[in-house]
N, CA, C and O of each residue as an XYZ file, in Angstrom:
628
protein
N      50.365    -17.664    -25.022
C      51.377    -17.747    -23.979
C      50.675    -17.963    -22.635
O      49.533    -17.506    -22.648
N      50.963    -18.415    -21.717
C      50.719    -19.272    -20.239
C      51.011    -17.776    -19.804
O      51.760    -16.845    -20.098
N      49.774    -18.156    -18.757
C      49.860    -17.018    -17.714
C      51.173    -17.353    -16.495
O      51.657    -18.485    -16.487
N      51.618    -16.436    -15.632
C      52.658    -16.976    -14.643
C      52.376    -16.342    -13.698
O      51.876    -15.217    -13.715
N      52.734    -17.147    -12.512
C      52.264    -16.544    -11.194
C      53.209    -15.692    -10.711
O      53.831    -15.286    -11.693
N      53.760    -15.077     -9.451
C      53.896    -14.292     -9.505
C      55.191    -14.477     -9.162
O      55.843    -13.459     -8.927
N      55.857    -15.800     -9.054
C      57.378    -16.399     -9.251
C      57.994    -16.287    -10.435
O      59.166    -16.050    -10.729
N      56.574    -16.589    -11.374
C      57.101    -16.646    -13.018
C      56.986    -18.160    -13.425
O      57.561    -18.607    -14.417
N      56.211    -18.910    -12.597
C      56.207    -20.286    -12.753
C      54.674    -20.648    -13.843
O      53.658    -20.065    -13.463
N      54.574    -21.247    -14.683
C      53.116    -21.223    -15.568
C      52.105    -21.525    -14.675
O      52.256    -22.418    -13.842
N      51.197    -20.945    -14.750
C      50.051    -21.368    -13.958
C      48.900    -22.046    -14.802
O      48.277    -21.400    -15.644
N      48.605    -23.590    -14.499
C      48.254    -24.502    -15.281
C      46.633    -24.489    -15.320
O      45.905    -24.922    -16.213
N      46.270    -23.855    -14.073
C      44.788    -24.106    -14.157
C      44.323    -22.616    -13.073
O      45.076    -22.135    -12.226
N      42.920    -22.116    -13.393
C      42.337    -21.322    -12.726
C      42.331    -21.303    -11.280
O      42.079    -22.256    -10.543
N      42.763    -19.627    -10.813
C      43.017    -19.497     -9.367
C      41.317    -20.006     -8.642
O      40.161    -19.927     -9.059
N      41.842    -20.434     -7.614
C      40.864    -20.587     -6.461
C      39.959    -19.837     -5.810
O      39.153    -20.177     -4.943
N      40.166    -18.744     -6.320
C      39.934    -17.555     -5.502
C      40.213    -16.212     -5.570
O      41.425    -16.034     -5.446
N      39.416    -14.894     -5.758
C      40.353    -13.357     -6.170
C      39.956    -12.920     -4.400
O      38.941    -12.979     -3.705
N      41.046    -12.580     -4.245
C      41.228    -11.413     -3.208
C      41.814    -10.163     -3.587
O      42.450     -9.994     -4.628
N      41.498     -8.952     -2.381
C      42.050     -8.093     -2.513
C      42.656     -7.974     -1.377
O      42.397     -8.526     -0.308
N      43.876     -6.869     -1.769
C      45.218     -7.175     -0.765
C      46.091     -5.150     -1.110
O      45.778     -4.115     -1.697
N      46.787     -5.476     -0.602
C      47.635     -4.132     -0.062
C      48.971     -4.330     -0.089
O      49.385     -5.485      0.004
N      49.786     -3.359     -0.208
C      51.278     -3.707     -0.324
C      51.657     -1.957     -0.339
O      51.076     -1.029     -0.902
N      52.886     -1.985      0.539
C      53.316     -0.827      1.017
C      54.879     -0.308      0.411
O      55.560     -1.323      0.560
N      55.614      0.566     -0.085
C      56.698      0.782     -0.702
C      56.485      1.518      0.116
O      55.419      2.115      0.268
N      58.132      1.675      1.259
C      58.728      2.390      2.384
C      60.129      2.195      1.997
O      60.758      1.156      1.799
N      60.608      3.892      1.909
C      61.871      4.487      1.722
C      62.396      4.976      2.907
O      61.780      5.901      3.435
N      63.429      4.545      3.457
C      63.471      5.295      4.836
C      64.582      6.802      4.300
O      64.857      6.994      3.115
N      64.948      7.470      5.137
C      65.081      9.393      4.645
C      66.934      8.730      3.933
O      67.456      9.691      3.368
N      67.935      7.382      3.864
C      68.621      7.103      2.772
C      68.071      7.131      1.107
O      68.850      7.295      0.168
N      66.562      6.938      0.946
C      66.246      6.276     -0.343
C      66.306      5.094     -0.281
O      66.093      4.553     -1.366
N      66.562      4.257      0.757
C      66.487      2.781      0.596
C      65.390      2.084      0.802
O      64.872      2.502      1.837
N      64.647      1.051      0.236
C      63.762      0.301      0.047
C      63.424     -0.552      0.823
O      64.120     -1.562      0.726
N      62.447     -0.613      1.762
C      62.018     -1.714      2.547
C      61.627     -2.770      2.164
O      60.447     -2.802      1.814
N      62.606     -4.310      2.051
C      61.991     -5.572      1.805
C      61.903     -6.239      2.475
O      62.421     -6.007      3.567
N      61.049     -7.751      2.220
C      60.920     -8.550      2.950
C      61.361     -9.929      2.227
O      60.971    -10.119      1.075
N      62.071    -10.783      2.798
C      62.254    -12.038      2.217
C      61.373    -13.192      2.845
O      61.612    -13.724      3.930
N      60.401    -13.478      2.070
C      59.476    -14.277      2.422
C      59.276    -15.614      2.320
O      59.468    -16.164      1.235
N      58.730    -16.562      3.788
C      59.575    -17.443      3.998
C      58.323    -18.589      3.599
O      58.339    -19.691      4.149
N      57.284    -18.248      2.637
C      56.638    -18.743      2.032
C      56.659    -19.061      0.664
O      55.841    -19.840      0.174
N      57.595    -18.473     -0.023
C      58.479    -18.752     -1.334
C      59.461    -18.753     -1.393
O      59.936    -19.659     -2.078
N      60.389    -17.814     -0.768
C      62.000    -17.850     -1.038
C      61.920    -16.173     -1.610
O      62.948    -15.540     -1.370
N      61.056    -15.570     -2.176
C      61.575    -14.388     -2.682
C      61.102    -13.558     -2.066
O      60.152    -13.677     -1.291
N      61.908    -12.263     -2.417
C      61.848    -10.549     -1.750
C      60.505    -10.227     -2.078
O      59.848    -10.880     -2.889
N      60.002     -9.039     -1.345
C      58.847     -8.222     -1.901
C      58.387     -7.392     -0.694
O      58.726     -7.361      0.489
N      57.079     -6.430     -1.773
C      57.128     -5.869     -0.087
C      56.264     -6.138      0.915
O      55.491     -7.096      0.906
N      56.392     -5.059      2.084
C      55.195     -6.160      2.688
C      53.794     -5.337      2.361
O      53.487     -4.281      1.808
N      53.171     -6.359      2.978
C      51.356     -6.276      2.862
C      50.799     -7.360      2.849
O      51.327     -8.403      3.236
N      49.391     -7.233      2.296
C      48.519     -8.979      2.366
C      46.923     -8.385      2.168
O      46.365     -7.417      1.651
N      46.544     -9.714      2.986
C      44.809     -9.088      2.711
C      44.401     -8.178      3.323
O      44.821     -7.641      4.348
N      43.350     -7.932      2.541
C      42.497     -7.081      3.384
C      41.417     -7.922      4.179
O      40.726     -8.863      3.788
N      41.491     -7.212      5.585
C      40.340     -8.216      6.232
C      38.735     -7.408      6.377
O      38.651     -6.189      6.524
N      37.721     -8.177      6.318
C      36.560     -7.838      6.584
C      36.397     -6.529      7.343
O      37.406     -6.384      8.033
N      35.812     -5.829      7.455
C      35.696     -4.136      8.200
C      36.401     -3.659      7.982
O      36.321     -2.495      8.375
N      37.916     -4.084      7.076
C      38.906     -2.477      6.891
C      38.757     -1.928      5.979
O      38.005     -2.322      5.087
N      39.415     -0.877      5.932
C      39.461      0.107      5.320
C      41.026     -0.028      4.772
O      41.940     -0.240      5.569
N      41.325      0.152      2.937
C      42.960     -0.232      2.945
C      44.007      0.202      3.520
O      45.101     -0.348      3.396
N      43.769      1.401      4.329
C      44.454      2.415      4.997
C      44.989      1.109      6.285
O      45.965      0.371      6.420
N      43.927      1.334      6.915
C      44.000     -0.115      8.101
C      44.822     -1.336      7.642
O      45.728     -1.908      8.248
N      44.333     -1.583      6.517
C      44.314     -2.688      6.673
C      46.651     -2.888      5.941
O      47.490     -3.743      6.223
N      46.719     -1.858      5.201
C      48.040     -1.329      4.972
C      49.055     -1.054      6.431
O      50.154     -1.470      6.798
N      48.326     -0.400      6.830
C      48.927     -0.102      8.247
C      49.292     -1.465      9.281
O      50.360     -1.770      9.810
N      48.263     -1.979      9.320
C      48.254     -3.345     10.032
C      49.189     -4.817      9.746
O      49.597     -5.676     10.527
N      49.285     -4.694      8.568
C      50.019     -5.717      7.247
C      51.409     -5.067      7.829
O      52.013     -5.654      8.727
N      51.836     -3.974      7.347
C      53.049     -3.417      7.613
C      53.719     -3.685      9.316
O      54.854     -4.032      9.643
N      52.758     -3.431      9.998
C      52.922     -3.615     11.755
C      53.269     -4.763     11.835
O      54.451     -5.025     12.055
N      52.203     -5.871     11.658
C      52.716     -7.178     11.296
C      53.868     -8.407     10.895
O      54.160     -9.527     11.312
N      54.295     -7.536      9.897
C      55.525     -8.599      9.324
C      56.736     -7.410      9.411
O      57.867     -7.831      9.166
N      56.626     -6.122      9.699
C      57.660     -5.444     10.049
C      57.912     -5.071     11.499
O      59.056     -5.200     11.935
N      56.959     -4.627     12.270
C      56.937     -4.029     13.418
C      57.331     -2.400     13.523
O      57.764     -1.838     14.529
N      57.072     -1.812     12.254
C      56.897     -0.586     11.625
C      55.654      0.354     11.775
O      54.597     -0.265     11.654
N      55.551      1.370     11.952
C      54.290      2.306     12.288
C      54.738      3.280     10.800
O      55.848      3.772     10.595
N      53.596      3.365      9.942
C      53.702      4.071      8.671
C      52.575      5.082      8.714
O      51.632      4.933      9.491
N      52.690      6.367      7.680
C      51.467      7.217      7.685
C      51.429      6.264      5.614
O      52.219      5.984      4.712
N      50.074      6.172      5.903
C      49.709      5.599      4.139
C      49.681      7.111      3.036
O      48.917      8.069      3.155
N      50.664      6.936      2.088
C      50.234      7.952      1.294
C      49.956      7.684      0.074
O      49.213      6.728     -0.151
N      50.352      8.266     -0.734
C      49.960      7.812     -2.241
C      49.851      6.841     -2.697
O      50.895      6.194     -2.765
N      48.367      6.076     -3.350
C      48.234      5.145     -3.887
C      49.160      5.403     -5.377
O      49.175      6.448     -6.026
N      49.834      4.257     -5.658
C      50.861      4.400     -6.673
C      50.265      3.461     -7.384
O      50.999      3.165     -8.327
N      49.267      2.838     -7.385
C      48.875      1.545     -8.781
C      47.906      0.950     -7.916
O      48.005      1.035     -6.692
N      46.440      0.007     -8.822
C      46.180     -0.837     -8.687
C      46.491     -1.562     -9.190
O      47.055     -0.972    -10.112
N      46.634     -2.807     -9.416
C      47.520     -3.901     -9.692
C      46.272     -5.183    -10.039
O      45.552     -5.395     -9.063
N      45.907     -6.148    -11.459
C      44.791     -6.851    -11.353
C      44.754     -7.531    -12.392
O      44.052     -8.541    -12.435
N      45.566     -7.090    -13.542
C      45.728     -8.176    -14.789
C      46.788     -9.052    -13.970
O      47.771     -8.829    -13.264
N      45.879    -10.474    -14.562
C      46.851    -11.828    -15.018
C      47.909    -11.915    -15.324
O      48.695    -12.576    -14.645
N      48.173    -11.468    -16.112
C      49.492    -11.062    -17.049
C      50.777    -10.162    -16.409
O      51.889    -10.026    -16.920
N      50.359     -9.675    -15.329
C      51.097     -9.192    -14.512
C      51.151     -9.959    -13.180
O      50.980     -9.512    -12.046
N      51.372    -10.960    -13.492
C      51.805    -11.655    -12.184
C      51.046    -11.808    -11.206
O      51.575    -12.260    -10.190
N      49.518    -11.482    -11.164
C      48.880    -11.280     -9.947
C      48.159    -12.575     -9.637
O      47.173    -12.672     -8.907
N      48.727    -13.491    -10.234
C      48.052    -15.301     -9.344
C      49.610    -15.618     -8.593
O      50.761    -15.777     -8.999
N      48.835    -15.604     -7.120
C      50.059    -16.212     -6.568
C      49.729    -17.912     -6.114
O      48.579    -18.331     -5.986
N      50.750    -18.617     -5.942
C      50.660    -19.608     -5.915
C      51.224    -19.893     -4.439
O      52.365    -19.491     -4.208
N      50.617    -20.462     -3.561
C      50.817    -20.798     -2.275
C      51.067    -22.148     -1.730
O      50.248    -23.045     -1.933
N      52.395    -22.396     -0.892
C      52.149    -24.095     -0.254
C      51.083    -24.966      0.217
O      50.558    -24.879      1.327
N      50.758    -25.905     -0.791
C      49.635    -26.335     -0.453
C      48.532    -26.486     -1.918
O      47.519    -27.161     -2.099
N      49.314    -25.482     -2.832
C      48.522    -25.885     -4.223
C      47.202    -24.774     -4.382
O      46.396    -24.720     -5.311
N      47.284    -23.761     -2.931
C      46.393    -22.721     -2.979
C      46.717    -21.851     -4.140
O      47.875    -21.461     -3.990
N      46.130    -21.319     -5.369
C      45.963    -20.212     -6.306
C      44.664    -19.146     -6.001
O      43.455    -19.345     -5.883
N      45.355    -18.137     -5.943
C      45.093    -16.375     -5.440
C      45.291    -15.154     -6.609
O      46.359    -14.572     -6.798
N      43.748    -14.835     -7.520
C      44.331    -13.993     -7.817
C      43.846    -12.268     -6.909
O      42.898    -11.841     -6.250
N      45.334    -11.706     -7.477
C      44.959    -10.823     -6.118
C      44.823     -9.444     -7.328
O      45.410     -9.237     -8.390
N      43.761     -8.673     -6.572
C      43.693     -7.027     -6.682
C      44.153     -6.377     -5.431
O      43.699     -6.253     -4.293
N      45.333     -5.969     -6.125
C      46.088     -5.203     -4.960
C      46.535     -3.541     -5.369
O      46.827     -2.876     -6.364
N      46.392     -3.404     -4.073
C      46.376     -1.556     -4.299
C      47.848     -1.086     -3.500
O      47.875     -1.257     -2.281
N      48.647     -0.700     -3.946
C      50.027     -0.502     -3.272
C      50.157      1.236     -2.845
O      49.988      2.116     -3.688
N      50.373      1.420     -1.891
C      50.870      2.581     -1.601
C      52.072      3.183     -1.251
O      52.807      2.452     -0.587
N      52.660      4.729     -1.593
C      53.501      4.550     -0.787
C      53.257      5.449      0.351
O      52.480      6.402      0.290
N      54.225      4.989      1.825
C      54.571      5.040      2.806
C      55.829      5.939      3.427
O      56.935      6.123      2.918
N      55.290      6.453      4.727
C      56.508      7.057      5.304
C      56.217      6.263      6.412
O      55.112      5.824      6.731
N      57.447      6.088      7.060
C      57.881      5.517      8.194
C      57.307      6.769      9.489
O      57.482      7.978      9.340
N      56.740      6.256     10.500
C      55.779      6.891     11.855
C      56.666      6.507     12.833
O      56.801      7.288     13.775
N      57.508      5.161     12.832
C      58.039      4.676     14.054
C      58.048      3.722     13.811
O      57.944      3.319     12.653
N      58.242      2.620     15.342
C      58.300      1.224     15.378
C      59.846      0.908     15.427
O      60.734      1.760     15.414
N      60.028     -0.529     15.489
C      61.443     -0.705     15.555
C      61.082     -2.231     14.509
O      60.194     -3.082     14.551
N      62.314     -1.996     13.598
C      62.418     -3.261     12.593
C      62.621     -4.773     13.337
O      63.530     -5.143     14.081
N      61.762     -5.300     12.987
C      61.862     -6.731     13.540
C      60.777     -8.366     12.300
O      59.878     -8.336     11.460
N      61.203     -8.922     12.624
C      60.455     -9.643     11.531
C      59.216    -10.774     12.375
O      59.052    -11.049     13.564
N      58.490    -11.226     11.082
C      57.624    -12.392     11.475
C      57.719    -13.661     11.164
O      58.703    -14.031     10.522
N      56.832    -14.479     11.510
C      57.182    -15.221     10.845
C      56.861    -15.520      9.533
O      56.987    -16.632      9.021
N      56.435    -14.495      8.978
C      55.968    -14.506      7.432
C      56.778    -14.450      6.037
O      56.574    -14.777      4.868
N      58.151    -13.657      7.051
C      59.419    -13.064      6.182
C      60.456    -13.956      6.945
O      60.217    -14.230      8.121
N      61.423    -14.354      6.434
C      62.989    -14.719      6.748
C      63.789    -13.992      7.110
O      64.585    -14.332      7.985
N      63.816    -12.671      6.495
C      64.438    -11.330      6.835
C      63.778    -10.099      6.375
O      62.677    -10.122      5.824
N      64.715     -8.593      6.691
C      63.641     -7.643      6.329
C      65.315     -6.949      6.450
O      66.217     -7.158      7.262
N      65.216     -6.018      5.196
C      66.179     -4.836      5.142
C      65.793     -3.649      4.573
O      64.701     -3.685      4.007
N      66.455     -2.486      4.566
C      66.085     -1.487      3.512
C      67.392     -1.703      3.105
O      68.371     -2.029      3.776
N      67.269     -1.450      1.766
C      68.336     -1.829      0.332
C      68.136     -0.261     -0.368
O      67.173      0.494     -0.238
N      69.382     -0.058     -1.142
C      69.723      0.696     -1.992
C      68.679      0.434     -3.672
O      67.943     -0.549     -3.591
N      68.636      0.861     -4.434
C      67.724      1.046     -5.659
C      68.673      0.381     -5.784
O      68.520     -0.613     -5.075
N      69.863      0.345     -6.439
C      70.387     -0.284     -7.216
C      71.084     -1.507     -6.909
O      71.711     -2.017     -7.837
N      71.100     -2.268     -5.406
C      71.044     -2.905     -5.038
C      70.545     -4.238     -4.488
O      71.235     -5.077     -3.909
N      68.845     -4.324     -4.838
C      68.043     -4.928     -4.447
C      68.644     -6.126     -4.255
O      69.610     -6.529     -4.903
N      67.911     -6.898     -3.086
C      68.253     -8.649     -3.158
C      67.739     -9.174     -4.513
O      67.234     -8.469     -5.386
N      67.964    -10.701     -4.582
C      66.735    -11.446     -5.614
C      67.075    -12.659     -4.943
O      67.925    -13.194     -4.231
N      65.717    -12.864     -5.669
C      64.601    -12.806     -6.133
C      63.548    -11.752     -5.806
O      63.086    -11.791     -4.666
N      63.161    -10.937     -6.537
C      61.626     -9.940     -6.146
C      60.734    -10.852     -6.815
O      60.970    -11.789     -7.577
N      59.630    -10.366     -6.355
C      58.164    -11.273     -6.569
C      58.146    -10.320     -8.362
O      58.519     -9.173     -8.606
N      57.696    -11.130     -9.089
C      57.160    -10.227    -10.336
C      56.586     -8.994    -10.365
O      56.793     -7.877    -10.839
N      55.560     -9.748     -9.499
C      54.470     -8.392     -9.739
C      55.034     -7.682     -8.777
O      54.995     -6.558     -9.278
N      55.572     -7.552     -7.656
C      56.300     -6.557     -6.593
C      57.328     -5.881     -7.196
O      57.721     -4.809     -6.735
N      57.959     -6.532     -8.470
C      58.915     -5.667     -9.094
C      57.930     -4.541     -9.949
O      57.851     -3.320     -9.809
N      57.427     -5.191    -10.613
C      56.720     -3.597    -11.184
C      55.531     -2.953    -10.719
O      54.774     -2.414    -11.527
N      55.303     -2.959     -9.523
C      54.854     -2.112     -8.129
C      56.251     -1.255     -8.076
O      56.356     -0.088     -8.452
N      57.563     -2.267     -7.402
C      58.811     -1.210     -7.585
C      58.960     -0.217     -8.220
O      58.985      0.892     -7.685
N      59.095     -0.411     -9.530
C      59.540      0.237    -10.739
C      58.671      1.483    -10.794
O      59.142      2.619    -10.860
N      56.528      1.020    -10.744
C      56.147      2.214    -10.343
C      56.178      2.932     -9.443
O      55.318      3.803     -9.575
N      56.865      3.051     -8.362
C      56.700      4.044     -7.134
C      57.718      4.644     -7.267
O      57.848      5.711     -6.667
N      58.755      4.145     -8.094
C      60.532      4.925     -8.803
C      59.943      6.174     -9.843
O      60.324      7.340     -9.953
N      58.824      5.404    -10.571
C      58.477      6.135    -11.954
C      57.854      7.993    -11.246
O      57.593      9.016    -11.881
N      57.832      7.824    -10.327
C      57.417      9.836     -9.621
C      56.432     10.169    -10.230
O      56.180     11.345    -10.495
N      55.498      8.899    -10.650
C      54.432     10.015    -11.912
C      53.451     10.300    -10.476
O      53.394      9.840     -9.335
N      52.846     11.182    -11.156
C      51.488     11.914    -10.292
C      49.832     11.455    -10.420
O      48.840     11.767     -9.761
N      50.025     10.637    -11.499
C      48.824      9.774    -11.734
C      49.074      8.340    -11.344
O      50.137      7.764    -11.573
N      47.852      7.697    -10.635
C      48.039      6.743    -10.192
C      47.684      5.285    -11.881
O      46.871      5.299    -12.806
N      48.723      4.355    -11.502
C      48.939      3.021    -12.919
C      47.780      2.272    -12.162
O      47.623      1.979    -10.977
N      47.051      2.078    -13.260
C      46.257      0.414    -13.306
C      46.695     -0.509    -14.426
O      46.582     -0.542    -15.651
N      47.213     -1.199    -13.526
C      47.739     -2.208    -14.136
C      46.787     -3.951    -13.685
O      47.167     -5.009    -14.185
């Protein structure tokens, strides 16, 4: 079976490149879910991205989040690393760029800031669990699913 990126589209030939990257699950005190609709595919997910040179994922989580939300978060529990193929982790970018990513997701409490978007996202809401928009990114859905799952051990996936 064909590997799929992280749309779900087959991915025909070897990524370009592995990075590592960050991604934040923020509940504000409803239970609702912070997304982003991203205006580089069309689908939901959450936010985050790379990590840049000298950070630390804490930083570099914090910064990602500031960024495409305009949100101030304290980083807490790493809830998964994230790094098989098979889980969606080649993303495919405009331009024919392939990324596979090791990403470490945490979750987040909200510090402050005021919601506003970038130009990275189309929009940004917090949503109900049982509500979500769609499209979610694959692999951002089961990042989702684990930060729902309350376990106390962190998933490598």
């Amino acid at each position: 079976m064909p590997l799929l990126d992280w749309t779900g589209q087959p991915v025909t030939r070897h990524p370009d490149r592995i990075a590592a990257g960050v991604s934040a699950a923020i509940f504000d005190d409803a239970g609702r879910l912070l997304l982003m609709h991203r205006s580089d595919n069309g689908f939901w997910g959450l936010p985050g991205g790379k990590i840049e040179i000298g950070e630390s994922v804490a930083q570099a989580t914090r910064r990602e989040v500031f960024e495409e939300t305009g949100l101030d978060i304290t980083v807490g529990r790493l809830i998964g690393v994230y790094s098989d193929p098979e889980n969606y982790m080649i993303a495919s970018y405009p331009g024919g760029d392939l990324v596979h990513y090791v990403n470490l997701c945490f979750h987040c409490a909200l510090a402050g800031g005021t919601l506003r978007g970038s130009d990275e996202g189309m929009e940004l809401g917090f949503f109900a669990l049982k509500a979500l928009p769609s499209p979610v990114l694959l692999s951002h859905r089961l990042r989702i699913d684990d930060a729902l799952a309350q376990h106390t051990e962190t998933f490598i996936r």
